[in-house]
C-alpha positions as CSV (number, residue, x, y, z in Angstrom):
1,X,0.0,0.0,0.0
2,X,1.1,3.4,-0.8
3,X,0.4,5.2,2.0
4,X,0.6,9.0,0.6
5,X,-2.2,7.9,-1.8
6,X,-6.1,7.2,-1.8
7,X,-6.8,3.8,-2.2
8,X,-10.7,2.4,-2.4
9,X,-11.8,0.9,1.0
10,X,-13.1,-1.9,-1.3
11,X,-9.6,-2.9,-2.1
12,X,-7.6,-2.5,1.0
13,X,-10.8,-3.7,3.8
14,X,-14.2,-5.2,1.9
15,X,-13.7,-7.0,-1.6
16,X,-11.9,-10.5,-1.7
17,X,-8.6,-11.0,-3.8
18,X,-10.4,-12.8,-6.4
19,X,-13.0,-10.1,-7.5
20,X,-10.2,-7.7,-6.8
21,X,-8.4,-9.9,-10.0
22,X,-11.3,-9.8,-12.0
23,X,-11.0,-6.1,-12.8
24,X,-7.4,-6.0,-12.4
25,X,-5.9,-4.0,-15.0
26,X,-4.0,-6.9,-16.3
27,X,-7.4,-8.7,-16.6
28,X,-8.5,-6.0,-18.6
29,X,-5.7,-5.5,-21.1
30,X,-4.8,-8.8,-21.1
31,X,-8.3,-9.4,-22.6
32,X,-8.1,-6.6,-24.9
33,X,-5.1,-8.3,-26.8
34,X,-7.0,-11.7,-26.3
35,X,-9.8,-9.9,-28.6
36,X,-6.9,-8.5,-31.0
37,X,-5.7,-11.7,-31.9
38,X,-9.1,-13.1,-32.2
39,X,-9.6,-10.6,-34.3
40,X,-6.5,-11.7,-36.9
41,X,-7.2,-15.1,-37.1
42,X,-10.7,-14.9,-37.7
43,X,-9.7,-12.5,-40.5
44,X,-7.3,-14.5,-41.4
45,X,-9.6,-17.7,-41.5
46,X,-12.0,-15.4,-43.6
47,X,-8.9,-14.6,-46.1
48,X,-7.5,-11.4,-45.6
49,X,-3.9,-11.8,-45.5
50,X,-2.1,-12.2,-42.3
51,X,0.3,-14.9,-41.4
52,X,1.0,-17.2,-39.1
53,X,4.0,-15.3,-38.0
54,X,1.6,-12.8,-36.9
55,X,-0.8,-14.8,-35.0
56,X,2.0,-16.4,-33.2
57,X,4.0,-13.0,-32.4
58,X,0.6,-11.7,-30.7
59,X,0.1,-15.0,-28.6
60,X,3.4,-14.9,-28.1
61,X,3.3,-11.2,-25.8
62,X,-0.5,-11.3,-24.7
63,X,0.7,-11.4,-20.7
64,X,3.8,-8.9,-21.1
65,X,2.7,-5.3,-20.9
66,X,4.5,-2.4,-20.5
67,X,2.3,-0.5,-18.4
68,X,4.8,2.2,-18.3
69,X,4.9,2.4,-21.9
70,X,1.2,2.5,-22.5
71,X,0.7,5.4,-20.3
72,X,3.5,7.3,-22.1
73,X,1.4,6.4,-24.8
74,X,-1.5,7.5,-23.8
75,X,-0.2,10.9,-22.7
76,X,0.8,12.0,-26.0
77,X,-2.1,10.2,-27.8
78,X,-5.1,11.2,-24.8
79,X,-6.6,7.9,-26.1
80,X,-6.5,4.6,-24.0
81,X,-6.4,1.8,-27.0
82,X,-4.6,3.3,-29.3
83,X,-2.0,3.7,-26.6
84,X,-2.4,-0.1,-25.7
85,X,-2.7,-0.6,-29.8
86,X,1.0,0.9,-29.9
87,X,2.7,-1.0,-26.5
88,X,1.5,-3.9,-28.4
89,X,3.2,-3.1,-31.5
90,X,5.9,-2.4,-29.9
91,X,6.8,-5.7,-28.7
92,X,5.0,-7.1,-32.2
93,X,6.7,-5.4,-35.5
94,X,5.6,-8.2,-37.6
95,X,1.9,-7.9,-36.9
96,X,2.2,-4.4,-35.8
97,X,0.5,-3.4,-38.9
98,X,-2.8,-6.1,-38.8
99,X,-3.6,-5.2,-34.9
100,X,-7.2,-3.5,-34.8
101,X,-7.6,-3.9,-38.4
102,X,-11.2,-3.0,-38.8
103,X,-12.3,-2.3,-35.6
104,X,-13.1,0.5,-33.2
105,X,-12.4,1.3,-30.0
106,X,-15.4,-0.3,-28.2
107,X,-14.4,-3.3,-30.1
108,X,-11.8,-3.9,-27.1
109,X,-13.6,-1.5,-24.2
110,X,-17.5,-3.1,-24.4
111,X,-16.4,-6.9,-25.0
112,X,-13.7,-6.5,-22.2
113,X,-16.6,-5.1,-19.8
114,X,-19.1,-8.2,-20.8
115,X,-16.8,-10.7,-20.7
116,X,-15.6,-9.5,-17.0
117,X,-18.8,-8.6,-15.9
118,X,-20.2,-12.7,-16.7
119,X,-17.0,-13.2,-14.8
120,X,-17.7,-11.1,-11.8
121,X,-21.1,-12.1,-11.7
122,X,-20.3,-15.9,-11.4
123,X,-17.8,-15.1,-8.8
124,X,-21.4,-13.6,-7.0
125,X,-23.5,-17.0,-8.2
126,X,-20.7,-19.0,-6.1
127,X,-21.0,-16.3,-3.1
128,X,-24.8,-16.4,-3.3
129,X,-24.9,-20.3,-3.4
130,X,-22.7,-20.4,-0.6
131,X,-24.7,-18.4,1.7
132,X,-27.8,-20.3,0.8
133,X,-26.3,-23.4,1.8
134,X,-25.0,-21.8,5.3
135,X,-28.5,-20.9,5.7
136,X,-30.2,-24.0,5.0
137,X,-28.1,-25.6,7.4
138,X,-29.2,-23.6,10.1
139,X,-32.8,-23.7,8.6
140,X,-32.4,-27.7,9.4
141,X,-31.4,-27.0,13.0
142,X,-34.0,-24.8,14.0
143,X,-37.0,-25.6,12.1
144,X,-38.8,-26.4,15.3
145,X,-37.2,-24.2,17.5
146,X,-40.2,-21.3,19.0
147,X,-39.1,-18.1,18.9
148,X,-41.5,-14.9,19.3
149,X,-42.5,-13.6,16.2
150,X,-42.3,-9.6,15.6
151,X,-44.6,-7.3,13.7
152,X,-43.4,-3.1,14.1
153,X,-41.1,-4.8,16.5
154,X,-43.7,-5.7,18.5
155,X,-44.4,-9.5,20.4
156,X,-46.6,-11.1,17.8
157,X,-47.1,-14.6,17.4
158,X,-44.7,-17.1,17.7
159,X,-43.0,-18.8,14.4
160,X,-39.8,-20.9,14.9
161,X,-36.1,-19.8,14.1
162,X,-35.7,-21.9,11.0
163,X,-38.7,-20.3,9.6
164,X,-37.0,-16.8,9.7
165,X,-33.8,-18.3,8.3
166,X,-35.7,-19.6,5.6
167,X,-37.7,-16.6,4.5
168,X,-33.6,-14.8,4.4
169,X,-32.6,-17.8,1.9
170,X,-36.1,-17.1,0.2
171,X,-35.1,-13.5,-0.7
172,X,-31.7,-14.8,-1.6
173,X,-33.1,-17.6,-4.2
174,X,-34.7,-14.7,-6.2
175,X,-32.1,-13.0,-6.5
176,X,-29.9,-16.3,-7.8
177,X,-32.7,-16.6,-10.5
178,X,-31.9,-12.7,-11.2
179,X,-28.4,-13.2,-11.7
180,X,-29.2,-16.4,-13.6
181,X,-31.2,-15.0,-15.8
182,X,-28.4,-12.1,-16.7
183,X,-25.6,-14.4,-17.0
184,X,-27.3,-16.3,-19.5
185,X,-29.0,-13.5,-21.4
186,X,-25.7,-11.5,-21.9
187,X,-24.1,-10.8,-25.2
188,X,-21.3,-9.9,-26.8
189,X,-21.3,-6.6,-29.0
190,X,-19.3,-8.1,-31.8
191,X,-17.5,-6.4,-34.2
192,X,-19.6,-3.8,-35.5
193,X,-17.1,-1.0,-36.1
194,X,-17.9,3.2,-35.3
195,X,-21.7,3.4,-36.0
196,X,-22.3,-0.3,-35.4
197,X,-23.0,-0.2,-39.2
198,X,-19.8,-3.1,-39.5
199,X,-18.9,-1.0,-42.8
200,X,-15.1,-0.7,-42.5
201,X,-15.2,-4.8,-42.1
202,X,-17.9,-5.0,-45.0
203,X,-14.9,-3.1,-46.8
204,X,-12.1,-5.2,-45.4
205,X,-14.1,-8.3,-47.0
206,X,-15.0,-6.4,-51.1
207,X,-19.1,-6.0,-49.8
208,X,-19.4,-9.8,-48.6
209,X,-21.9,-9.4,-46.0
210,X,-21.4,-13.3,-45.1
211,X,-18.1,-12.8,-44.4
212,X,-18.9,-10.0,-42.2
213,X,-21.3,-11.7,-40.1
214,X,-19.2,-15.0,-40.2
215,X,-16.2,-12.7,-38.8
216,X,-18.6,-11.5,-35.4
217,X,-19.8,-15.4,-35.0
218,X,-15.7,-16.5,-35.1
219,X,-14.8,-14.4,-32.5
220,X,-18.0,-14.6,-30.5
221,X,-17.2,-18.5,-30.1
222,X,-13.3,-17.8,-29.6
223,X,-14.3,-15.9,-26.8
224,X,-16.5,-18.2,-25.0
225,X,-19.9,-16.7,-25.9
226,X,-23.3,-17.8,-27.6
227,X,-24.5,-14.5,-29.2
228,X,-23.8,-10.9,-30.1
229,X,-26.9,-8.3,-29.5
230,X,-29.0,-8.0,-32.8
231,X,-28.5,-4.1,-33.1
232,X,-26.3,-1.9,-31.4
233,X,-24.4,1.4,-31.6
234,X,-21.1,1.7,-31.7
235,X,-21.4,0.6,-27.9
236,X,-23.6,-2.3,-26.7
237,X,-26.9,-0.5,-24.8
238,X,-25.9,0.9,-21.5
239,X,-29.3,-1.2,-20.4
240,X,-27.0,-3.9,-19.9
241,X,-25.2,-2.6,-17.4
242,X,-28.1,-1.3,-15.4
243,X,-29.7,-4.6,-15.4
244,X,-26.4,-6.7,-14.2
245,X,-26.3,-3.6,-11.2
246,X,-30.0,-3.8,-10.7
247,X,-29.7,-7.4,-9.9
248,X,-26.3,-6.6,-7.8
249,X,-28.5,-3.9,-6.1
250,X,-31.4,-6.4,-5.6
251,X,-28.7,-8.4,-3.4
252,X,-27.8,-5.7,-1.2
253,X,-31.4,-5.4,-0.1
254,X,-31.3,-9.1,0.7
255,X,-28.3,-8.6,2.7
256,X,-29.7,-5.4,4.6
257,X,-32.5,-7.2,5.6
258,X,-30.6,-9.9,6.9
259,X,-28.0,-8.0,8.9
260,X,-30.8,-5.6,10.2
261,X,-32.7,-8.8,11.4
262,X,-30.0,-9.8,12.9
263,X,-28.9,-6.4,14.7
264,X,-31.9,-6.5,16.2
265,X,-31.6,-10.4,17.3
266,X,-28.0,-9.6,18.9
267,X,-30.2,-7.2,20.8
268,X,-32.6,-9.4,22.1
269,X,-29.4,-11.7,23.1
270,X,-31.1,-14.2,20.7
271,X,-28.7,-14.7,18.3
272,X,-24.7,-13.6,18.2
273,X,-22.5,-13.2,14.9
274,X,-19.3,-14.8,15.0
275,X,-16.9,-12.7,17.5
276,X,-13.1,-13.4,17.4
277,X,-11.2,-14.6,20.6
278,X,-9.2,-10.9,21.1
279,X,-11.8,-8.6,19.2
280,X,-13.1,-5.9,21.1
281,X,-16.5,-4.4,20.7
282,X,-15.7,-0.9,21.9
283,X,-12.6,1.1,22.7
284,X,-14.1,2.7,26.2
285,X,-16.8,-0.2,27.0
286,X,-14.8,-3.6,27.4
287,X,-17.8,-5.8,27.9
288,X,-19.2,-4.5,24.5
289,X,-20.2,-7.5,21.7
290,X,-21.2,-5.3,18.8
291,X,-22.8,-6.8,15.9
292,X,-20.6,-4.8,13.7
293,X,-19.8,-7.7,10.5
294,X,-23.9,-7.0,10.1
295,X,-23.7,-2.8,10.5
296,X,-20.5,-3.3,8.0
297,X,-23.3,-4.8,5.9
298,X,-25.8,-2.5,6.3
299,X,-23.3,0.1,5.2
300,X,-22.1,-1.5,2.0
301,X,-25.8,-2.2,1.2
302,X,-26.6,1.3,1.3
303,X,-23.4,2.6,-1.0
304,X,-24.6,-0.2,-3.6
305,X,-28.2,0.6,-3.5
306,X,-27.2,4.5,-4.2
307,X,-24.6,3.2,-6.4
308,X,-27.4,1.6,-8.6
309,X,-28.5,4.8,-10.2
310,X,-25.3,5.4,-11.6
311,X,-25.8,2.9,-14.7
312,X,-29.5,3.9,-14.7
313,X,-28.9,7.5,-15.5
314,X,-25.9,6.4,-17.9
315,X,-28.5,4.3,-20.1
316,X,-30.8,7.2,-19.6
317,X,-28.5,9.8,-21.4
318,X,-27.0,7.8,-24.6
319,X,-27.0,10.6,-27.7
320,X,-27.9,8.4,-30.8
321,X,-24.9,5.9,-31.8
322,X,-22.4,7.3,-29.7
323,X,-21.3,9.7,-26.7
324,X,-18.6,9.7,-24.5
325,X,-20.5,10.6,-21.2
326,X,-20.6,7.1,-20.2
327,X,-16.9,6.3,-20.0
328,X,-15.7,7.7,-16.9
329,X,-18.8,6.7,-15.3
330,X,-18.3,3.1,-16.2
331,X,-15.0,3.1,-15.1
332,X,-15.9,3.7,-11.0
333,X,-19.7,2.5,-11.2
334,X,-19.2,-1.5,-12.3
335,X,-16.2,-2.4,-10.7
336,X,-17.2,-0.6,-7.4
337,X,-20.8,-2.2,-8.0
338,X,-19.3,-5.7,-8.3
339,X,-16.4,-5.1,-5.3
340,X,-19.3,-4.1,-3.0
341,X,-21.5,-6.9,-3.6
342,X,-18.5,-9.0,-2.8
343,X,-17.7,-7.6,-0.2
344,X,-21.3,-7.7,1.4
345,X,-21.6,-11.5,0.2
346,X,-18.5,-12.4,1.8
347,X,-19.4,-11.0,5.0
348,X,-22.9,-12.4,5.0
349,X,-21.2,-15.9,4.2
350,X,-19.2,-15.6,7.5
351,X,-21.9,-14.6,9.7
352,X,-24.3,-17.5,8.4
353,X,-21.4,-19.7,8.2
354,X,-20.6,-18.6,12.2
355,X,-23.6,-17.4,13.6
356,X,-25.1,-18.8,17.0
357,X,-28.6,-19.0,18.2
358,X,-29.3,-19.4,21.8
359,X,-33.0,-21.1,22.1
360,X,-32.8,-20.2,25.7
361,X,-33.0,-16.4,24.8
362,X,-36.0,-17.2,22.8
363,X,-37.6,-19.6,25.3
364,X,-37.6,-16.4,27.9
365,X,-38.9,-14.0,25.3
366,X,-41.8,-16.3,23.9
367,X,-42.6,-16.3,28.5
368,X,-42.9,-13.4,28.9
369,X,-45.2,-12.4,26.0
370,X,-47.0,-16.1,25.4
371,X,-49.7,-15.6,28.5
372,X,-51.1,-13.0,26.2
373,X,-51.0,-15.3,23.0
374,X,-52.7,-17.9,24.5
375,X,-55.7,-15.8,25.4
376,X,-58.0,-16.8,22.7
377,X,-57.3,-20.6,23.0
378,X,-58.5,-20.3,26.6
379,X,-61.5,-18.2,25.9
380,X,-62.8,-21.2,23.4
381,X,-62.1,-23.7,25.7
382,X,-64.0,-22.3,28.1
383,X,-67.0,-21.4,26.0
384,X,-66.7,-25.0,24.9
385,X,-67.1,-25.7,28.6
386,X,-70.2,-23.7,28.7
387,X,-69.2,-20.3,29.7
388,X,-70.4,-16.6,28.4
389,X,-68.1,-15.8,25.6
390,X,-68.4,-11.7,26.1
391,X,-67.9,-12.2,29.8
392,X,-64.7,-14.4,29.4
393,X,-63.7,-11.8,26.8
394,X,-64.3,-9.0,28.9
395,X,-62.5,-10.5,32.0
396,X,-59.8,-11.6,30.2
397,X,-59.2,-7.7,28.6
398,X,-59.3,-6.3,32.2
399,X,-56.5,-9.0,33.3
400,X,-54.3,-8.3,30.5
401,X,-54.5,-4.7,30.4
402,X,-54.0,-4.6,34.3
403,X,-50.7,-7.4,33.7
404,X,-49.6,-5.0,31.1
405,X,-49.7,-2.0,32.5
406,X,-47.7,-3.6,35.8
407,X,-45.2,-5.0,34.0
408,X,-44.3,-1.7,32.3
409,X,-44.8,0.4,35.6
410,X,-43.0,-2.2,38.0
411,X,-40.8,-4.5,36.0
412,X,-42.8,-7.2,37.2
413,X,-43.1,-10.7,35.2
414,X,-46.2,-11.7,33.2
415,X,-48.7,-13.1,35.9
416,X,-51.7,-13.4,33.5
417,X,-52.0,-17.3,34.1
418,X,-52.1,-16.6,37.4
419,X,-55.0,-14.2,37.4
420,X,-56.9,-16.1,34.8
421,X,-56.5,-19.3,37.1
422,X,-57.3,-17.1,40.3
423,X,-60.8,-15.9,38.7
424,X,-63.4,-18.1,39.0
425,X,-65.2,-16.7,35.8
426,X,-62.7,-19.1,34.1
427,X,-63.3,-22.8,34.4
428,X,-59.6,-23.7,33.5
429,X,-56.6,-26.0,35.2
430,X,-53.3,-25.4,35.1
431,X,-52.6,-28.6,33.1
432,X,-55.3,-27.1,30.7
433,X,-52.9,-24.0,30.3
434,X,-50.0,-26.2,30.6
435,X,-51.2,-27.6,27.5
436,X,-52.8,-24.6,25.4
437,X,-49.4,-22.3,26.5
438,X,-46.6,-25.5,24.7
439,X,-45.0,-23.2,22.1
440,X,-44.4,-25.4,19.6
441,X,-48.1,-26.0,19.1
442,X,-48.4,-22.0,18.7
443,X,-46.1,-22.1,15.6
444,X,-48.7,-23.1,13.0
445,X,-46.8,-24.0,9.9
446,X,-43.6,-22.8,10.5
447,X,-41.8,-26.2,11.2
448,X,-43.9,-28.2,8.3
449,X,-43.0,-24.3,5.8
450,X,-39.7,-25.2,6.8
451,X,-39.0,-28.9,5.8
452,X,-41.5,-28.2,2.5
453,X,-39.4,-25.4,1.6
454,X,-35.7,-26.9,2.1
455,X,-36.8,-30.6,0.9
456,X,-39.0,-28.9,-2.4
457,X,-36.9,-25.8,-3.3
458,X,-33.2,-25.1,-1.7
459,X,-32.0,-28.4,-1.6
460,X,-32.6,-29.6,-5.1
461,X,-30.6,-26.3,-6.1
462,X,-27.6,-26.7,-4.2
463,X,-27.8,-30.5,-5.1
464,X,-27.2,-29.1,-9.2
465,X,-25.0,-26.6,-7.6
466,X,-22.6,-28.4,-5.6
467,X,-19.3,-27.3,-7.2
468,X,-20.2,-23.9,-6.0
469,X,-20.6,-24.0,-2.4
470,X,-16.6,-24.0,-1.2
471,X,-16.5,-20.1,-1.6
472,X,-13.9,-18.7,1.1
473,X,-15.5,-16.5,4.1
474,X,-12.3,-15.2,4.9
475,X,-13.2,-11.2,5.9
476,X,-9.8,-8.6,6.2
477,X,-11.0,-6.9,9.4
């Protein structure tokens, strides 16, 4: 690290080592000359006349650039290809004349960005099915386990604590399909030269529109994709990088959910994050456990959900076949875009893979609130036993509203059982509330939601994705 120099917090703190590759500069140029010699030999294979000694002198120096060179280049020149166009020529005299024969500059700029954004974006699908299968685990584990269910943050009904993990790997499945669905959707622009016309290649090959379109389906396949977009510019449509954010951006919510969830959990002592041996929650307050992986979540979530409009307002200001408006903008919105989501998926993988629940936590809070949620069960029990419905009712409103308002002025526990079983108006036993109050039989569905949704859904998935589920958790700090 230079340390009389910015450097992005996403490089030195958040985003792993491998997304950090991905838009590497040598990833990047490297790929550029990857496209320049697919370039010559599909020309070559269509019969223009460039040898073998060409082909072989660009393979031969695709890995050895002079970045000092380039940016000499570029200083005189105030264009980044053709500075990269002459650092190769440099090192390649033979086939210094034949490099970017045809082709314009976004030949090289827009296939690099889709061909690292489908790899970026399956470095995500193996984060993403990672954290699904962390989840699931714990899913398993607590499928029955009561817990007190929230609504506004306030006591509701209880579910179980598999039944919350699942509805976090629920939101996290749609946005697999998401990505999925723009991983196998995107194109590559081709070779379709300044106006995405293709004329100077139409002119390279004497009008022979077949050769033309044969040329773009050459180097399409040489570089590992399926399809070019029909039309274009001389730029692929910004769209596409707004939709490969938007799904990015869809992520982040997931995350934020999940880390807020569980903020509030570590609160309730009901759940912890994982907590290394000599970390230390707070620099004046030693007992301190601070959730802080999930707030580091939260915090990324937010940049990348701001940092979604970026590509949004890019597609939204495109003049006609070409402007240059977009370039800059590209440069910091998609990598930062993909480094964050990393970064957040990395750190959500090491809480799931880490995180502890403590059922005894829950137990106490599903106490100290379940007297109340038990109410209606023993008002039809005792109308089945013959008593007045809108007396029992009415009795059992002035009890709780006195219990409530005690515990809140005094600190006191719940005693509502107590009264209920002290009033004669109620023709109850405490094996009858014994019975009616077992939390598991409060839960509904949640257990049975569970096992349906892990055994019909999540498991299947990671079954067909098991190569993917060894991503490394490993956070910096």
């Amino acid at each position: 690290m230079n340390h009389n120099n910015y450097e992005s917090p996403l490089s030195g703190r958040y985003a792993s080592p491998e997304m950090q590759r991905i838009f590497s500069p040598d990833e990047k140029f490297t790929t550029w000359r990857r496209l320049w010699v697919a370039l010559a030999e599909a020309e070559r294979e269509l019969g223009l006349p460039i040898t073998d000694e060409q082909i072989e002198e660009l393979r031969a120096h695709i890995d050895d650039i002079d970045y000092e060179l380039a940016a000499k280049y570029e200083r005189e020149v105030r264009h980044d290809v053709m500075a990269h166009v002459k650092a190769y020529g440099d090192v390649c005299p033979t086939a210094k004349g034949i490099i970017h024969l045809g082709a314009t500059s976004c030949y090289v700029g827009d296939n690099t960005d889709i061909i690292i954004m489908r790899r970026a974006m399956l470095r995500i699908r193996k984060l993403l099915i990672s954290c699904i299968a962390a989840l699931a685990d714990l899913a398993e584990a607590h499928k029955a386990t009561p817990a007190l269910a929230w609504t506004h943050f306030q006591a509701a009904q209880p579910t179980t604590a598999g039944k919350r993990v699942a509805i976090w790997i629920q939101d996290l499945m749609m946005d697999l399909e998401a990505l999925d669905f723009q991983i196998s959707s995107l194109k590559m622009l081709g070779c379709r030269g300044t106006t995405g016309t293709a004329a100077s290649f139409l002119e390279l090959f004497d009008g022979d529109h077949e050769k033309v379109k044969r040329l773009e389906a050459i180097i399409t396949e040489k570089m590992g994709f399926s399809a070019c977009y029909d039309v274009s510019g001389q730029t692929y449509s910004r769209k596409v990088d707004y939709n490969v954010v938007s799904v990015l951006c869809g992520i982040a919510q997931s995350a934020s959910k999940f880390a807020h969830d569980i903020r509030l959990l570590s609160h309730l002592k009901e759940v912890d994050e994982p907590f290394e041996p000599g970390q230390i929650g707070s620099s004046a307050m030693a007992y301190k456990r601070n959730p802080m992986r999930s707030e580091r979540i939260c915090s990324l979530s937010r940049y990348l959900i701001a940092q979604a409009a970026n590509p949004a307002y890019t597609a939204a200001t495109q003049w006609l076949e070409r402007t240059l408006d977009d370039s800059a903008n590209k440069r910091l919105s998609i990598p930062e875009a993909f480094l964050t989501a990393d970064g957040i998926l990395t750190l959500y993988l090491n809480i799931a893979r880490g995180l502890t629940f403590y059922p005894a936590m829950m137990k106490r809070h599903l106490e100290e609130e379940l007297p109340f949620m038990v109410t209606e069960n023993i008002l039809m029990l005792c109308v089945r036993r013959g008593g007045d419905r809108q007396v029992l009712h009415e009795a059992i409103r002035r009890h709780s509203v006195a219990v409530a308002k005690n515990m809140k002025e005094t600190g006191a526990d719940n005693d509502l059982f107590k009264r209920i079983l002290a009033d004669t108006t109620f023709n109850i036993t405490e094996e009858d509330i014994r019975l009616l109050s077992d939390p598991i039989l409060l839960t509904g569905r949640a257990k049975e939601q569970t096992e349906e949704y892990l055994n019909g859904v999540v498991r299947p998935m990671l079954a067909a994705n098991a190569a993917f589920l060894d991503a490394d958790s490993t956070i910096n700090v």
